[in-house]
C-alpha positions in Angstrom: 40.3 35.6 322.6 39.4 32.5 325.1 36.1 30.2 323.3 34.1 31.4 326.4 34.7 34.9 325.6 33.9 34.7 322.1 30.3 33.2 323.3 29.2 35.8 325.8 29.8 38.0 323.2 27.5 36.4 320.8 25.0 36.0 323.6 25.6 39.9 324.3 24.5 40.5 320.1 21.8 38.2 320.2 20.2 40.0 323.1 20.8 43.1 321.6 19.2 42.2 318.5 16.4 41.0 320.6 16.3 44.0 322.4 16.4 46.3 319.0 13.5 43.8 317.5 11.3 44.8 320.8 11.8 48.5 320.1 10.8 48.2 316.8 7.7 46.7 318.0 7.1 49.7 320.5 4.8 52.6 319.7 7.0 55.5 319.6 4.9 57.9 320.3 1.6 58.3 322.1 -0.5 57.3 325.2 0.8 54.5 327.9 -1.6 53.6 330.6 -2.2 50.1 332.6 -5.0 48.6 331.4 -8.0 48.1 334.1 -10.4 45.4 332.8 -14.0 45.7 334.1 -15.7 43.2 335.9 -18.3 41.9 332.9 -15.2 41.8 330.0 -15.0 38.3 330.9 -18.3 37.5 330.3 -19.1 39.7 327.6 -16.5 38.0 325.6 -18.6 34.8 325.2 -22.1 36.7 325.7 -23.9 38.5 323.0 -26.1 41.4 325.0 -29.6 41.1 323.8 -32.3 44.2 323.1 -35.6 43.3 325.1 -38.3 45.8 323.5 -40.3 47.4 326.6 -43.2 49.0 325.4 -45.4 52.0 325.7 -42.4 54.7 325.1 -42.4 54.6 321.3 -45.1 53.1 318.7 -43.9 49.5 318.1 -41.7 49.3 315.2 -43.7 45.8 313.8 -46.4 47.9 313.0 -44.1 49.6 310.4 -45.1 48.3 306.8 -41.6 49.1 305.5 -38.4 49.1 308.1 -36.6 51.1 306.1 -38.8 54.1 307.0 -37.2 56.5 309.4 -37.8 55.5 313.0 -36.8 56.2 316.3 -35.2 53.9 319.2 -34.0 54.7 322.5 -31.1 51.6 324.2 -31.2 51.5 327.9 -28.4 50.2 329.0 -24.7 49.9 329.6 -23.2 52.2 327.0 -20.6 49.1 326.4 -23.2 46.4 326.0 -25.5 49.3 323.6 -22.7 49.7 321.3 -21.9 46.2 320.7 -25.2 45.3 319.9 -25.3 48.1 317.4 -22.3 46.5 315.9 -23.8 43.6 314.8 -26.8 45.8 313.2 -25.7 49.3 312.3 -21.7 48.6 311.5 -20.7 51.0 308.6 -24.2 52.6 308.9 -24.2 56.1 311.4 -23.5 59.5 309.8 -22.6 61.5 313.4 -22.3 60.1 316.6 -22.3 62.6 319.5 -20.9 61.2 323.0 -21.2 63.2 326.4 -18.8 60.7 328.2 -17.7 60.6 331.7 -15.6 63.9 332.5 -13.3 62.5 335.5 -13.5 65.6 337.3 -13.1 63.1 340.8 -16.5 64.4 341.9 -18.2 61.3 342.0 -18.7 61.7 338.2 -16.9 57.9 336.6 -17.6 54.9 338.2 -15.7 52.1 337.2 -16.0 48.9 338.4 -19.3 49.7 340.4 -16.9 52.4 342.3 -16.7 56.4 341.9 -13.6 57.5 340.7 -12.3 60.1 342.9 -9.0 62.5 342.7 -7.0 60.2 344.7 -6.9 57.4 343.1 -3.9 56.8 341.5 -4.8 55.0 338.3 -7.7 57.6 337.9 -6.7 58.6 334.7 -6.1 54.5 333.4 -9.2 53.5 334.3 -10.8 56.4 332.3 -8.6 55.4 329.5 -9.3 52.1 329.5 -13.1 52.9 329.8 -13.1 54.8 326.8 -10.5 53.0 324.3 -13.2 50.2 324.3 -16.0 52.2 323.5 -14.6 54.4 321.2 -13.2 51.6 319.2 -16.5 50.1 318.8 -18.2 53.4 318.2 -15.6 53.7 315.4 -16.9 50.9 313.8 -20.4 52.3 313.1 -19.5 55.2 311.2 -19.5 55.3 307.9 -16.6 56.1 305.5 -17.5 59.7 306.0 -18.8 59.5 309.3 -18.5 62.3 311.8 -17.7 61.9 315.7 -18.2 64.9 318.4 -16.9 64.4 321.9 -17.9 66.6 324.7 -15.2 67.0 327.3 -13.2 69.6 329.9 -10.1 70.2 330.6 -9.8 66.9 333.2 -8.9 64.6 330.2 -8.9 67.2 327.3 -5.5 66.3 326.4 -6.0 62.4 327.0 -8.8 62.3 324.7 -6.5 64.1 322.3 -4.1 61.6 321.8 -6.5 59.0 322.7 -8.7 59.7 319.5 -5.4 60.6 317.2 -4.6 56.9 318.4 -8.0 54.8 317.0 -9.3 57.5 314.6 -6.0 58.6 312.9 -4.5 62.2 313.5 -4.5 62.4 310.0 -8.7 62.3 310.4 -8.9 65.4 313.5 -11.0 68.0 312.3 -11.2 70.4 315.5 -11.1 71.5 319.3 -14.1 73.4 319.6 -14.4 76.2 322.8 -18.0 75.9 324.2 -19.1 78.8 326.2 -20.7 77.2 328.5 -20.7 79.7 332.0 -19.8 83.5 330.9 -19.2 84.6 334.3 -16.6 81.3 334.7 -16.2 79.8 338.1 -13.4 80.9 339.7 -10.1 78.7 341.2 -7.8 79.0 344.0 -5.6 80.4 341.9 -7.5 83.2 340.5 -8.6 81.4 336.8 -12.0 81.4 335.8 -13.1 78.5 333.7 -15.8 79.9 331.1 -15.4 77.2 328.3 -15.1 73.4 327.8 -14.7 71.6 324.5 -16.2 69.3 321.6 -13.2 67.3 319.8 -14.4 66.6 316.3 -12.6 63.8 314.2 -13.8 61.7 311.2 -13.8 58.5 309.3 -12.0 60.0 306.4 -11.4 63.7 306.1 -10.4 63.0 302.5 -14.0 62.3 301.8 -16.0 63.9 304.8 -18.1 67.3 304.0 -19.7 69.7 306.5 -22.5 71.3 304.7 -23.9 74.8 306.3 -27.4 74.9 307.7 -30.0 76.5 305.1 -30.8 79.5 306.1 -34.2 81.4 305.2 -33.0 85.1 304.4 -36.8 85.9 306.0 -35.8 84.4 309.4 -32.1 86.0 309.4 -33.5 89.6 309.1 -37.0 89.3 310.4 -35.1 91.1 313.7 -33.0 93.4 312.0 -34.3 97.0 312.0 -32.9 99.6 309.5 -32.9 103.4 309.4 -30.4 105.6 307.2 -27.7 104.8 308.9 -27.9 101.1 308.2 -29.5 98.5 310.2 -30.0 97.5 313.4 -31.4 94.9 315.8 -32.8 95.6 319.3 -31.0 93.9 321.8 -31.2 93.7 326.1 -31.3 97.4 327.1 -28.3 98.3 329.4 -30.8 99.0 332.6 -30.0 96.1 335.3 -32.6 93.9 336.4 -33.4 92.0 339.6 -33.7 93.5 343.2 -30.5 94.8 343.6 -31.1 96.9 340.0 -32.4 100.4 341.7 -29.4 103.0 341.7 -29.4 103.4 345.4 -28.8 99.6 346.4 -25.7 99.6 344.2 -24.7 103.0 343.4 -21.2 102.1 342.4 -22.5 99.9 339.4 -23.9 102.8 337.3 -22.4 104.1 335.1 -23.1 107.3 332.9 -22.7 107.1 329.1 -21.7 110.7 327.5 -23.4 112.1 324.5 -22.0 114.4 322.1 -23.5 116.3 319.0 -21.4 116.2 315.8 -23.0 116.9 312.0 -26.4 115.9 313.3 -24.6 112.2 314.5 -24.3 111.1 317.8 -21.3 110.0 318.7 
């Protein structure tokens, strides 16, 4: 074997090493989108966002004695700019955080960059990424060890969030996909699906150390409806009589229905 030979072939290993050393670097598993910077990154990488108290909203806080007593204060703002202040003052320090972000339907519903979002742009789903990797990781950072985080979302970027929040919070620290009912008739698609239901992802700190406690509940005020005769109890409900103008029998005769009755050992059945 010629000397030239013998040195492509080591420049063949090395790059092949190099190649294997960038793999090893690579996430193997997870989300990959282009990252879409927004117009103030720049300068909110050498600027610290300021609070300006405006009053006549809430009582002013200086007239608090002790700070530490519970008080109330409402950020108007960019959600971006909100959250880093809050970083500098309440890192480590929120018990539940509950976000109602941007659901990317492409209904003029996200706008990035001082632009809607809409279903045909091609790097829809990047910019939403992008827009939410940022504040999520700084949200992150105010919770506290056993911290709690509920995200309200649909089906547009269900999935994304998914992996999205398995990414900065940890799978190991998902609690749950929760169903909300939020239209029981559902709105109907092209395609015959009615959507009844989005969802609230739930993830935490730590699940090692998180808790949910149940809500105390006053037996009085569970059964103050509850009826009971001696065949056990009861609670009144709606009656099954329709309502509105189209209720009478004769404007929509094909929507009653008769119930059948029959006598058994003094029961109805």
């Amino acid at each position: 074997m010629t000397t030239k030979k013998i040195e492509e072939l080591l420049d063949q290993i090395e790059e092949l090493q190099y190649e294997n050393t960038q793999l090893r670097k690579c996430k193997r598993y997870g989300l990959v989108w282009e990252e879409k910077e927004e117009k103030f990154e720049k300068k909110a990488k050498n600027a610290l966002p300021i609070l300006k108290e405006k009053g006549g909203k809430f009582k002013d806080i200086k007239d608090k004695q002790n700070l530490d007593d519970d008080y109330n204060i409402l950020i108007e703002g960019d959600n971006y700019h909100s959250l880093s202040v809050l970083n500098y003052t309440h890192r480590k320090k929120i018990d539940v955080i509950y976000i109602d972000p941007p659901y990317n339907t492409g209904h003029k519903d996200f706008i990035y960059n001082d632009y809607f979002v809409d279903k045909e742009d091609v790097f829809r789903h990047s910019k939403w990424l992008s827009f939410m990797s940022k504040r999520l990781k700084l949200a992150k950072n105010l919770l506290k060890d056993d911290g709690v985080i509920f995200i309200s979302i649909d089906d547009n970027e269900q999935s994304q969030l998914k992996l999205l929040c398995d990414e900065i919070f940890g799978e190991n620290n998902f609690v749950a996909v929760l169903p909300t009912i939020t239209n029981l008739k559902g709105n109907q698609d092209k395609f015959g699906f009615a959507g009844t239901h989005e969802y609230v992802i739930v993830y935490t700190i730590n699940k090692q150390i998180t808790s949910f406690n149940h809500f105390a509940i006053d037996d009085e005020e569970l059964y103050k409806e509850w009826l009971g005769d001696e065949y056990g109890e009861y609670k009144i409900a709606d009656n099954l009589r329709a309502t509105g103008v189209n209720a009478p029998r004769k404007k929509r005769p094909n929507l009653w229905y008769p119930i059948f009755i029959t006598k058994k050992e003094g029961i109805y059945t």
